[in-house]
C-alpha positions as a Markdown table, in Angstrom:
| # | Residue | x | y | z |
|---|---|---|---|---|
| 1 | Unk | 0.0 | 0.0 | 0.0 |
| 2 | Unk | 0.8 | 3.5 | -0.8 |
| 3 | Unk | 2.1 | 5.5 | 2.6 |
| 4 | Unk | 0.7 | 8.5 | 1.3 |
| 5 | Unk | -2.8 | 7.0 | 0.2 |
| 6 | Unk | -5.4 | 6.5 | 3.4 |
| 7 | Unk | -6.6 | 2.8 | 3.2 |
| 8 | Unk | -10.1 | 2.2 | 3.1 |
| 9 | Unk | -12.9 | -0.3 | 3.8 |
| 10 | Unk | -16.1 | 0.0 | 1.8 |
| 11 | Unk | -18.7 | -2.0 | 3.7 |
| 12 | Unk | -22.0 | -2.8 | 0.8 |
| 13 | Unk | -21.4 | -3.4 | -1.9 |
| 14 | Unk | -24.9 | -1.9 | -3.7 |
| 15 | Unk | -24.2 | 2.2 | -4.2 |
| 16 | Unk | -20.6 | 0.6 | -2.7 |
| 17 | Unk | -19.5 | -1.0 | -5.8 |
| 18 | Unk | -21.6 | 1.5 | -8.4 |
| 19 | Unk | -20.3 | 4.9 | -6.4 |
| 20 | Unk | -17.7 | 4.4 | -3.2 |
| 21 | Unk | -15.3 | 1.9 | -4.7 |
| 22 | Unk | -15.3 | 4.1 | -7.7 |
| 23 | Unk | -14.8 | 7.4 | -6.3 |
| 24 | Unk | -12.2 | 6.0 | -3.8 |
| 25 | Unk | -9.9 | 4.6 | -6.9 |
| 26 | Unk | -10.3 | 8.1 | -8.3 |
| 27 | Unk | -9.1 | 10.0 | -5.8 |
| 28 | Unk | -5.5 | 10.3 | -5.3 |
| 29 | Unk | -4.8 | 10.2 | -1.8 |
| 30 | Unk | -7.3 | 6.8 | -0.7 |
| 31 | Unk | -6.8 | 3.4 | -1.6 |
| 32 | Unk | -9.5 | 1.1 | -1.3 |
| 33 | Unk | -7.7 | -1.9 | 0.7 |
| 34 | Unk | -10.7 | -4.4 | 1.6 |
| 35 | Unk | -14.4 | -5.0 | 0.9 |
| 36 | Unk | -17.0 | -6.3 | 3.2 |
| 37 | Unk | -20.0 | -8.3 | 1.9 |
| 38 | Unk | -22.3 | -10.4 | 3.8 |
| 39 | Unk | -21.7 | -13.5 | 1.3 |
| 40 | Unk | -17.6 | -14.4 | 1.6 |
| 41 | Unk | -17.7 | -15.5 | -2.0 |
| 42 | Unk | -19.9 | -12.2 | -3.0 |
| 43 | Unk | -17.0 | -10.0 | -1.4 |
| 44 | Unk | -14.5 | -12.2 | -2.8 |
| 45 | Unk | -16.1 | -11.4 | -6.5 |
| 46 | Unk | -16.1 | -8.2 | -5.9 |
| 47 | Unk | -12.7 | -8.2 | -5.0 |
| 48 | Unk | -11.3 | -9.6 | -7.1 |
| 49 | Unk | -12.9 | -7.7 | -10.1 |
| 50 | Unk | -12.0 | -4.3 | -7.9 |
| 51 | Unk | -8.5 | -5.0 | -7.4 |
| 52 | Unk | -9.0 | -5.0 | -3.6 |
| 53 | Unk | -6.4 | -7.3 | -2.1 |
| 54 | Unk | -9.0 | -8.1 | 1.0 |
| 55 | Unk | -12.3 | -9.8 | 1.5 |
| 56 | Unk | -14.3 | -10.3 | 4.4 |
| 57 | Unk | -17.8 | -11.1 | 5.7 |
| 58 | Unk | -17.4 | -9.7 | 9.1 |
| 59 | Unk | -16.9 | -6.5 | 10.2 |
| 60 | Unk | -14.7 | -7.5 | 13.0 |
| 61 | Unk | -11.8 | -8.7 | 10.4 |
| 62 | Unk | -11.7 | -5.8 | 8.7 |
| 63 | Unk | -11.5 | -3.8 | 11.9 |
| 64 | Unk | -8.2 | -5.7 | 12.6 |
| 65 | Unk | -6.8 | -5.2 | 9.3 |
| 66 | Unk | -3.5 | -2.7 | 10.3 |
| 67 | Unk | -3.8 | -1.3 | 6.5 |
| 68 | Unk | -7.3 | 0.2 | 7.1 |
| 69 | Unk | -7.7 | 3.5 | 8.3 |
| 70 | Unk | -11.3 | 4.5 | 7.4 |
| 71 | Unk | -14.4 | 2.8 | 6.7 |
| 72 | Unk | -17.2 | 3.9 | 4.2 |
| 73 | Unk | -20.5 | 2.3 | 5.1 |
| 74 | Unk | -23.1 | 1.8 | 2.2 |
| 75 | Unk | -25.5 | -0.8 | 3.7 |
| 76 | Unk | -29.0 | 0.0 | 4.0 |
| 77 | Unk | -29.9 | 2.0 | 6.6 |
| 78 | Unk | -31.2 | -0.6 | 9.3 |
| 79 | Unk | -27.5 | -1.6 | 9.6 |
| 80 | Unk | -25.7 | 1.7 | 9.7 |
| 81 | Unk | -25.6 | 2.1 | 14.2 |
| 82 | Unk | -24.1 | -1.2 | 14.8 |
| 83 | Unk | -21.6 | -1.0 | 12.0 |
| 84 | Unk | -20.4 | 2.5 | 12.1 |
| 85 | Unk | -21.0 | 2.0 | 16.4 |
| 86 | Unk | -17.7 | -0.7 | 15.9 |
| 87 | Unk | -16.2 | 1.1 | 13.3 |
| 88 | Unk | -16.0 | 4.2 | 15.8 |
| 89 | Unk | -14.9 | 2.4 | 18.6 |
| 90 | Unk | -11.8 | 0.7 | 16.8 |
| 91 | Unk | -10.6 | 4.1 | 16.4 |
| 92 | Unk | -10.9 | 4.7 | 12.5 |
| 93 | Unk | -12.9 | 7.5 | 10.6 |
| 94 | Unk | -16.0 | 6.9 | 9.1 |
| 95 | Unk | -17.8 | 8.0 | 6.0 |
| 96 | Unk | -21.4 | 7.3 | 6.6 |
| 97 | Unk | -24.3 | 7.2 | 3.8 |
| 98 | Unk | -27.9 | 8.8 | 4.7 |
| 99 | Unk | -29.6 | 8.8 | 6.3 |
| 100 | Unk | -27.2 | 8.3 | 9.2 |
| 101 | Unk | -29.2 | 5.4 | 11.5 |
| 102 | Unk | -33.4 | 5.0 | 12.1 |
| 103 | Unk | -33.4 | 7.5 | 14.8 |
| 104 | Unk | -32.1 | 10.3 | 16.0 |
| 105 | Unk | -31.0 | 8.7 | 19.8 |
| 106 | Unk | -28.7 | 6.3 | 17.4 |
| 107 | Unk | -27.4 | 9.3 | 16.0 |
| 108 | Unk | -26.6 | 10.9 | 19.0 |
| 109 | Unk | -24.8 | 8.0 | 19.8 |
| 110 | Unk | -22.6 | 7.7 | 17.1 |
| 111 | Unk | -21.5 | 11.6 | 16.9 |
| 112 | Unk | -20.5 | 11.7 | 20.7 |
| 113 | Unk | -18.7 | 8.8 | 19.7 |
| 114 | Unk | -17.1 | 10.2 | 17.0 |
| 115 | Unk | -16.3 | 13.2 | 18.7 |
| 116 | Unk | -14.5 | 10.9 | 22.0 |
| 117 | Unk | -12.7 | 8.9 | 19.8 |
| 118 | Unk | -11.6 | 12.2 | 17.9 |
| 119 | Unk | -12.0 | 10.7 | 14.8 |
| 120 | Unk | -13.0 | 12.1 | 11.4 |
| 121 | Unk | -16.7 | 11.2 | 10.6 |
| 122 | Unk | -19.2 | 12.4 | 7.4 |
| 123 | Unk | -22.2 | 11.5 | 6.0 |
| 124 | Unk | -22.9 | 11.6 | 2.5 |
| 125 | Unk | -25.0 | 14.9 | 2.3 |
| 126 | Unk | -23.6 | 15.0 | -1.8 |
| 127 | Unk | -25.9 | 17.7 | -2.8 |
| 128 | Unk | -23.3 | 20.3 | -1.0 |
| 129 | Unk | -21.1 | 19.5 | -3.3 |
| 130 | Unk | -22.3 | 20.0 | -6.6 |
| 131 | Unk | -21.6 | 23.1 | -8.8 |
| 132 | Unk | -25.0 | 24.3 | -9.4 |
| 133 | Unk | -26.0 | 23.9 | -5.6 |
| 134 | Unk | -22.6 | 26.0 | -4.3 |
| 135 | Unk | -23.7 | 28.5 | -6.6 |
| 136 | Unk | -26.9 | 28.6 | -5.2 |
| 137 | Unk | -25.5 | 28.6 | -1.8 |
| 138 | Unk | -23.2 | 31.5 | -3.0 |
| 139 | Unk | -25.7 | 34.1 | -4.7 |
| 140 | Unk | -28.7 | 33.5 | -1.8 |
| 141 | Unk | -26.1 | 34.4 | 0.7 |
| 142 | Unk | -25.1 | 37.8 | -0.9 |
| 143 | Unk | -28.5 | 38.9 | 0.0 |
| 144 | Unk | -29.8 | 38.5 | -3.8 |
| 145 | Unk | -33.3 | 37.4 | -3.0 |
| 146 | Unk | -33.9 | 40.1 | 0.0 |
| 147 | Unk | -36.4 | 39.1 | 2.7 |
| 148 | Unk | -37.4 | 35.7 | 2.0 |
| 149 | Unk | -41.0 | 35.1 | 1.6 |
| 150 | Unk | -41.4 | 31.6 | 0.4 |
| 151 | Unk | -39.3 | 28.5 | -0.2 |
| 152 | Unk | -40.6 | 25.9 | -2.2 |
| 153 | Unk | -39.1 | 22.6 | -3.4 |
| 154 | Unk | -40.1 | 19.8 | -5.2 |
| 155 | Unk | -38.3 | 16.6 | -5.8 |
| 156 | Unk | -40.4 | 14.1 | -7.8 |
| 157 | Unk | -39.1 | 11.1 | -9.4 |
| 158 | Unk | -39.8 | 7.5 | -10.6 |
| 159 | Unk | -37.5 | 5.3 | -9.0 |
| 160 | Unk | -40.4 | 3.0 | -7.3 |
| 161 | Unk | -43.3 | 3.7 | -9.8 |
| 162 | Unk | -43.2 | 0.3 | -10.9 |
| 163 | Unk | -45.6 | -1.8 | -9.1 |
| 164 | Unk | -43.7 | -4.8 | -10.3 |
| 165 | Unk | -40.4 | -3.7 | -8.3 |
| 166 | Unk | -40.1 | -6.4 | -5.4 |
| 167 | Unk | -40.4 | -6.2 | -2.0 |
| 168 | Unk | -36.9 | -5.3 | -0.3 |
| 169 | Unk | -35.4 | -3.6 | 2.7 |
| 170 | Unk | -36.8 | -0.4 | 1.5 |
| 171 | Unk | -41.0 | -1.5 | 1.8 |
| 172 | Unk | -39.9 | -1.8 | 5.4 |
| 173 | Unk | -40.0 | 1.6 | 7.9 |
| 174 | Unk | -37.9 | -0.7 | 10.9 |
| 175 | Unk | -35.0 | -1.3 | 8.3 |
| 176 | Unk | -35.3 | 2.6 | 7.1 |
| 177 | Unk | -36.8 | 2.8 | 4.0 |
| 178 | Unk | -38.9 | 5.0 | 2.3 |
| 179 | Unk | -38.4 | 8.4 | 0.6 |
| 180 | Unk | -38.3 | 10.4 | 3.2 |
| 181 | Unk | -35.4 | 8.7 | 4.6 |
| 182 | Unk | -34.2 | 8.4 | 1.1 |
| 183 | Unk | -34.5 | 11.9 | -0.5 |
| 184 | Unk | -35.9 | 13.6 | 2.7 |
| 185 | Unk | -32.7 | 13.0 | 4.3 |
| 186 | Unk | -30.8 | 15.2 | 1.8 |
| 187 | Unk | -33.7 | 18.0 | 1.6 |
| 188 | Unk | -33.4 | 18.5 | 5.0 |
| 189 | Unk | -29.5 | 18.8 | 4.9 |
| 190 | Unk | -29.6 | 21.4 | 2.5 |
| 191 | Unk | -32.5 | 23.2 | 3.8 |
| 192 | Unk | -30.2 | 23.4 | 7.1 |
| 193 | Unk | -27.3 | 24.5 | 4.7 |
| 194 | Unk | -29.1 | 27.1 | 3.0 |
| 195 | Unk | -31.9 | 28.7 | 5.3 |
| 196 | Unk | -30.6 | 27.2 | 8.7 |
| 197 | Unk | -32.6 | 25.4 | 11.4 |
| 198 | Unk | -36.6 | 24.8 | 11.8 |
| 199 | Unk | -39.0 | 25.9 | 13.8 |
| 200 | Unk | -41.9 | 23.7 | 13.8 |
| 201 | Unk | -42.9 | 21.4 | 11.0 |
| 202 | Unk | -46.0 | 19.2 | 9.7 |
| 203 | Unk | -45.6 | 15.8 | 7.5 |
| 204 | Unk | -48.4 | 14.0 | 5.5 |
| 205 | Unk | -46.9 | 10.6 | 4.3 |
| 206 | Unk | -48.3 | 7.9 | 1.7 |
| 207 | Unk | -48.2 | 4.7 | 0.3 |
| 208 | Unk | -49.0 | 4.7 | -3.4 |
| 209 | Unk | -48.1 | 1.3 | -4.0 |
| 210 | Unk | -49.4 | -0.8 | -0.5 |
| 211 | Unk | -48.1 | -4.2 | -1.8 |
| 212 | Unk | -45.2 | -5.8 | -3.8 |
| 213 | Unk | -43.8 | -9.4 | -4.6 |
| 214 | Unk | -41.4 | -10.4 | -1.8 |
| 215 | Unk | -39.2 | -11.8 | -4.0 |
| 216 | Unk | -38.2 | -15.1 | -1.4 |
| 217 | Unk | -42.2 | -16.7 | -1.1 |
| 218 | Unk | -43.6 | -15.1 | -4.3 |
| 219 | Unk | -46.8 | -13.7 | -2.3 |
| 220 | Unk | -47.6 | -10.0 | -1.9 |
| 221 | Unk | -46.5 | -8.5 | 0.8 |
| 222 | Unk | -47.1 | -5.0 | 2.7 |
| 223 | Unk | -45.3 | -2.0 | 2.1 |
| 224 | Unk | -45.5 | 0.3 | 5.4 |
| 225 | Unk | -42.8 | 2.8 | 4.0 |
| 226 | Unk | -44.1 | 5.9 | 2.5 |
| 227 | Unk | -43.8 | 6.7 | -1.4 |
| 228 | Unk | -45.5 | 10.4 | -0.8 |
| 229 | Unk | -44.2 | 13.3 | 1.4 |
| 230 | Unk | -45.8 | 16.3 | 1.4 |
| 231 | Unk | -43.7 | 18.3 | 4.4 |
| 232 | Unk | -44.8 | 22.0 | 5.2 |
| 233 | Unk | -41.9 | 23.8 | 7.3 |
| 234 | Unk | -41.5 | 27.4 | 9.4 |
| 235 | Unk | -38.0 | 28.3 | 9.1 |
| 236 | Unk | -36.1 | 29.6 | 12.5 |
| 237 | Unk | -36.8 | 33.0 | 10.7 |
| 238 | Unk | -40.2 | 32.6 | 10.3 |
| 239 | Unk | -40.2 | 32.0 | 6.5 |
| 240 | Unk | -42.8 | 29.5 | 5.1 |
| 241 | Unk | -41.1 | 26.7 | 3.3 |
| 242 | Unk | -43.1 | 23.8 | 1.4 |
| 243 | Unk | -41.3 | 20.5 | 0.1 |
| 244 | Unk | -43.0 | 18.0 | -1.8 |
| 245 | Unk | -41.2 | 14.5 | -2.2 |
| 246 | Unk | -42.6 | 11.4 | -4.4 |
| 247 | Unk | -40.7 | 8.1 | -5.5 |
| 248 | Unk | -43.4 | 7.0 | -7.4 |
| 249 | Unk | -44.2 | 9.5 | -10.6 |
| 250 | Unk | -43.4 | 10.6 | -14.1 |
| 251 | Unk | -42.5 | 14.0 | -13.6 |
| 252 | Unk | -40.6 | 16.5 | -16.4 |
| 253 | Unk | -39.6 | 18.7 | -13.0 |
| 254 | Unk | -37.6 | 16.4 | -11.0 |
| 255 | Unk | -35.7 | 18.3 | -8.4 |
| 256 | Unk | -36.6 | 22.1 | -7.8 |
| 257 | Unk | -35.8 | 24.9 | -5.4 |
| 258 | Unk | -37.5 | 28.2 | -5.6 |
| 259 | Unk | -36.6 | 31.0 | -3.1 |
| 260 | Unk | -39.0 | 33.8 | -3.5 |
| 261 | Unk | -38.2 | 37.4 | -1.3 |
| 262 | Unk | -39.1 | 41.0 | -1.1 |
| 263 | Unk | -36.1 | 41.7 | -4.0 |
| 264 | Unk | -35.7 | 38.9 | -6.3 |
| 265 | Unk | -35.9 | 35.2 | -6.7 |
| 266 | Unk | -33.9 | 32.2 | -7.6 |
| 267 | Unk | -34.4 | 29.3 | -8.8 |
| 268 | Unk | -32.4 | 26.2 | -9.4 |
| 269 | Unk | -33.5 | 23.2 | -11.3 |
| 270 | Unk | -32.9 | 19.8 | -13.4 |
| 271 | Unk | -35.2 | 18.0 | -15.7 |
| 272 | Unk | -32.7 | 15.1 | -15.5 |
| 273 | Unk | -34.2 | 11.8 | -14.4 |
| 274 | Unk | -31.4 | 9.3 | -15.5 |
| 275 | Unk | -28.6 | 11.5 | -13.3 |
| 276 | Unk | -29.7 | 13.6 | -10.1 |
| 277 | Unk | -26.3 | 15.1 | -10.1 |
| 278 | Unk | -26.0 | 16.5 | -13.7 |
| 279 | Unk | -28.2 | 18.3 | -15.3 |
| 280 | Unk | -28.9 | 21.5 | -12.8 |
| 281 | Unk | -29.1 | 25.1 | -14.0 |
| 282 | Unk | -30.1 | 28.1 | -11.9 |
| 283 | Unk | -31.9 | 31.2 | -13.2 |
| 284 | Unk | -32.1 | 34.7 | -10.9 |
| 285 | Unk | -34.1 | 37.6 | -11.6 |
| 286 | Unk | -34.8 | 40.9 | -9.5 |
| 287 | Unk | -36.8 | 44.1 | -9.1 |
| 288 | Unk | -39.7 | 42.4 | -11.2 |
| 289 | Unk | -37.6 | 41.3 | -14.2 |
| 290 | Unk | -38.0 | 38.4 | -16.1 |
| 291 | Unk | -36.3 | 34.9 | -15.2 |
| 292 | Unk | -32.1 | 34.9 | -16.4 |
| 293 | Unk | -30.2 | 31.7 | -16.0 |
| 294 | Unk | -27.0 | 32.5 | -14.3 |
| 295 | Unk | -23.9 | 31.1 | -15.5 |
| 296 | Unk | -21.9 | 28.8 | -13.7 |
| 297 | Unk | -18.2 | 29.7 | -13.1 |
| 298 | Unk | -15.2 | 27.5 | -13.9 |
| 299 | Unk | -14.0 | 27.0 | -10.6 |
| 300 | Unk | -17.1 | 25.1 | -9.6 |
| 301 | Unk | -17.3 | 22.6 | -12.1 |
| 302 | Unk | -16.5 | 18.8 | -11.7 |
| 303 | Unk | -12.9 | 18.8 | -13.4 |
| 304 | Unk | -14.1 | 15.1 | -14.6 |
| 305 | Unk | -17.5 | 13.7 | -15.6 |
| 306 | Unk | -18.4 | 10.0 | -14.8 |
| 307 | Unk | -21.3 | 8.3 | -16.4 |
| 308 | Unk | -22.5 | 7.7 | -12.7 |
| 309 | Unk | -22.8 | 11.1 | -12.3 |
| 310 | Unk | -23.1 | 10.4 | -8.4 |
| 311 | Unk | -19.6 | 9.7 | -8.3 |
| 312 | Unk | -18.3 | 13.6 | -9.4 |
| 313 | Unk | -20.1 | 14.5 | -6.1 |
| 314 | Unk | -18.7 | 11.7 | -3.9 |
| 315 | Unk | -15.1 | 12.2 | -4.8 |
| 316 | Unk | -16.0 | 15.7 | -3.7 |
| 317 | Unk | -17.0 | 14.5 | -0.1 |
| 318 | Unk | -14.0 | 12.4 | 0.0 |
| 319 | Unk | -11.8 | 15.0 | -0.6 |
| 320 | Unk | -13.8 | 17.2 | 2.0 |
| 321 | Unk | -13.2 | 13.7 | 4.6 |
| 322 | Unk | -9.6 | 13.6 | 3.5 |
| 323 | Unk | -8.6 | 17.2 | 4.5 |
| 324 | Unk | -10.0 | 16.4 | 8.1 |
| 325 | Unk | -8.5 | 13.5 | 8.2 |
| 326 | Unk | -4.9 | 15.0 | 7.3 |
| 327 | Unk | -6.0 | 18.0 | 10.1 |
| 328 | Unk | -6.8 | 15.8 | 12.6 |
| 329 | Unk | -10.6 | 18.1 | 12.6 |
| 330 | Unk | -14.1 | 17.6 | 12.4 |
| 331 | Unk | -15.7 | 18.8 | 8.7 |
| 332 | Unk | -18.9 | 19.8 | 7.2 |
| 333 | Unk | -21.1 | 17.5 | 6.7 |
| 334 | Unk | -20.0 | 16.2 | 9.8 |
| 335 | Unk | -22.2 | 13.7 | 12.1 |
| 336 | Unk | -23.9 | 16.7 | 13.4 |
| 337 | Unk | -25.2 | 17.6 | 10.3 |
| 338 | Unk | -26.5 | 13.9 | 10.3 |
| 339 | Unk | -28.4 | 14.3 | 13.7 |
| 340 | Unk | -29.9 | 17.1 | 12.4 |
| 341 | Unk | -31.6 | 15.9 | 9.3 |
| 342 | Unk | -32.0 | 12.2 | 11.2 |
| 343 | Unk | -34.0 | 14.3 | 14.3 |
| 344 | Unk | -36.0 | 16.0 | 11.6 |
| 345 | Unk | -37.5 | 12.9 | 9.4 |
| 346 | Unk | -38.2 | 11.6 | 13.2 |
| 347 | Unk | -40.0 | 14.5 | 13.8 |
| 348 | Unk | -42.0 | 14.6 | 10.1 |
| 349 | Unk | -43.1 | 10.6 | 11.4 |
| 350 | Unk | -44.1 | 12.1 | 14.9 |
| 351 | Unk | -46.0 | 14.8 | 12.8 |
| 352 | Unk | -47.6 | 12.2 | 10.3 |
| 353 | Unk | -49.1 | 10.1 | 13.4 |
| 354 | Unk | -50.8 | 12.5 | 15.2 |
| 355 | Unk | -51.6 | 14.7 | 12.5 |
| 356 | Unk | -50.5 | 17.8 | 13.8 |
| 357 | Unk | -47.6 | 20.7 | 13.8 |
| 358 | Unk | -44.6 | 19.5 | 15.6 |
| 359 | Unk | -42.2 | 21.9 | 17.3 |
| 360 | Unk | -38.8 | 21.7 | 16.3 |
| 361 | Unk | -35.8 | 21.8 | 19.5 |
| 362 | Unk | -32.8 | 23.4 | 18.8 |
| 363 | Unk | -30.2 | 21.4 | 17.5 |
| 364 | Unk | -27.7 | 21.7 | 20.9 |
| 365 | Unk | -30.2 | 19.7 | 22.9 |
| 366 | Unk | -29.1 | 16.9 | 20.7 |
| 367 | Unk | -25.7 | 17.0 | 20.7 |
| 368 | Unk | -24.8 | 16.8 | 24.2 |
C-alpha cells in the first residue's frame, strides 16, 4: 500500500461498488484496501474484479486489518448504528451514507462517539457538493433574493413507480426505507445548509403502491414505508417553506428549489431523471424582471465527468473527509449535520401520526 494513500474499507457493496469503490480509486490520496459483503464468495467477486487485495464477511476482520484507516458504510440503513458504532470504537474515521441510523437517539450516539474517539466522521450529504448547488448557496447568501417570503421545493421522481419492483429492505420503515429517509434526508440537509434550522414542521406521508412481490415466497406483501411526502416547514426566521417528495411518478420537474423574497428570486432546477447530479441550472431575476439563467463559473465545475454522475459528487466529499483527516478536525457534513436531518425525518413521522404541527428543539439539545 501506498504510505501516502489513506486505506479504506467500503462496507455494501450496492451504491458501494456503483459509487464508493469508484470514487475512492479516483481519488489520489485513498486506496480502497478491503471489501465487506455479507456472502464471503460475494466479497470475494467483488474483490477480485476491484483489485481490492482483502475480503471479508465480518466487520470485526476488517477492523483488525492494520492497513485500514477508514471505513465507508453503504449498507441500507437498518445496519448503519451497529456498523459505524464498531467502526468508531476501533478508532478509524467513518464515511457514513444517509440517512445516518433510524433514529435520532442512534445518531446521537454515534456523533458523541465520534467526537470521544476524535475521529474524522461524514455523512454523505452530496448535494453540497455539486456546482450548481454551491452556486446557489453562493448568490442567496449575498443577500440576492432580500427578505425571504417563500421557499418551495419539489423533488419528484420515478424510481419506485413500478408496481412490479419487489419487496426489499426499502418497503420496510424498521429497516429505514422510504423516501423520506431516502430523499428527505438530503432536503433537509440542504434546507439546514441554505436557510438554517426549523421551527416547527407538519408531515403527510403515503403509500401509493401498498403491496409488492417479496421476492423469497412469491406472495404480496405490505409495504408500510411511505412513497409520498408532502412536508410543510416554518423556518427559524419565520419564512414559510413547502417540500413536496414522491418516488413514485413521471414528472418532467424532477428536483426544484424556488426561493422567493421581497427583491428577487432564484431558482435552481434539473429536468434530469437518469442522473440527479448533472443536469442542474439556476436562473435569478430581481426588481420584477424576467427569469435569467446565471452562468456557472469554472472554478465550480467537476474537473471530470463520470457516467454515474453520483460519483463527481462523492469524490468531492472524500476529498472534504480527506482534508479532516490529514487536520486531525471535524468537517462539514460532519455527524452533526447527520443528527440534524435524522431528528427532523423523526419529527416529520411524529407529525404524520398524530396529525398535527410539531415543534422543532434546537439542534444543541441533541448533541450533548
Amino acid at each position: 500500500m501506498n504510505p501516502n494513500k489513506i486505506g479504506v474499507a467500503v462496507v455494501g457493496t450496492g451504491f458501494g461498488q456503483k459509487v464508493h469503490i469508484p470514487g475512492f480509486q479516483a481519488h489520489h490520496r485513498t486506496e480502497v484496501v478491503a471489501v465487506y459483503h455479507r456472502d464471503i464468495n460475494q466479497a470475494k467477486t467483488i474483490a477480485d474484479f476491484h483489485h481490492i487485495p482483502h475480503a471479508c464477511n465480518n466487520i470485526a476482520n476488517i477492523l483488525v486489518l492494520p492497513e485500514v484507516q477508514a471505513v465507508s458504510i453503504a449498507t441500507p440503513p437498518f445496519l448503519h448504528y451497529e456498523m459505524a458504532k464498531a467502526v468508531l470504537q476501533a478508532g478509524k474515521h467513518v464515511l457514513i451514507e444517509k440517512p445516518l441510523t433510524l433514529n435520532v437517539s442512534q445518531a446521537q450516539e454515534l456523533y458523541q462517539l465520534a467526537k470521544n474517539q476524535g475521529v474524522t466522521a461524514t455523512v454523505d450529504f452530496e448535494f453540497r457538493f455539486v456546482p450548481e448547488w454551491q452556486l446557489f448557496a453562493e448568490v442567496l447568501s449575498t443577500g440576492y433574493v432580500g427578505n425571504k417570503r417563500l421557499v418551495k421545493i419539489d423533488w419528484l421522481g420515478s424510481s419506485r413507480a413500478d408496481t412490479s419492483r419487489p419487496w426489499n429492505w426499502y418497503s420496510s420503515q424498521d429497516k429505514g426505507g422510504g423516501a423520506l429517509g431516502s430523499l428527505g434526508s438530503h432536503a433537509f440537509d440542504y434546507i439546514y445548509w441554505l436557510f438554517g434550522t426549523v421551527r416547527r414542521l407538519n408531515a403527510y406521508l403515503s403509500t401509493a403502491i401498498p403491496t409488492r412481490v417479496d421476492p423469497a415466497s412469491g406472495k404480496l406483501k405490505p409495504v408500510n414505508t411511505d412513497d409520498n411526502c408532502l412536508l410543510s416547514l416554518e423556518l427559524a426566521d419565520g419564512t414559510p417553506c413547502q417540500v413536496t417528495i414522491s418516488a413514485v411518478v413521471h414528472a418532467a420537474r424532477t428536483h426544484w428549489l424556488e426561493v422567493y423574497g421581497d427583491r428577487g428570486t432564484l431558482v435552481l432546477g434539473s429536468e434530469n431523471q437518469k442522473d440527479y447530479i448533472h443536469g442542474f441550472r439556476i436562473w435569478g431575476s430581481q426588481s420584477g424582471q424576467p427569469l435569467t439563467e446565471i452562468e456557472i463559473p469554472s472554478r465550480l465545475k467537476f474537473p471530470q465527468h463520470y457516467n454515474d454522475g453520483r460519483i463527481c459528487a462523492f469524490i468531492r466529499v472524500v476529498d472534504q473527509w480527506v482534508q479532516g483527516i490529514d487536520r486531525q478536525q471535524q468537517i462539514v457534513p460532519s455527524l452533526r449535520e447527520g443528527v440534524y436531518s435524522q431528528l427532523l425525518m423523526d419529527l416529520s413521522h411524529q407529525s404524520h401520526a398524530a396529525s398535527k404541527w410539531i415543534d422543532v428543539p434546537a439542534l444543541e439539545a441533541f448533541l450533548i
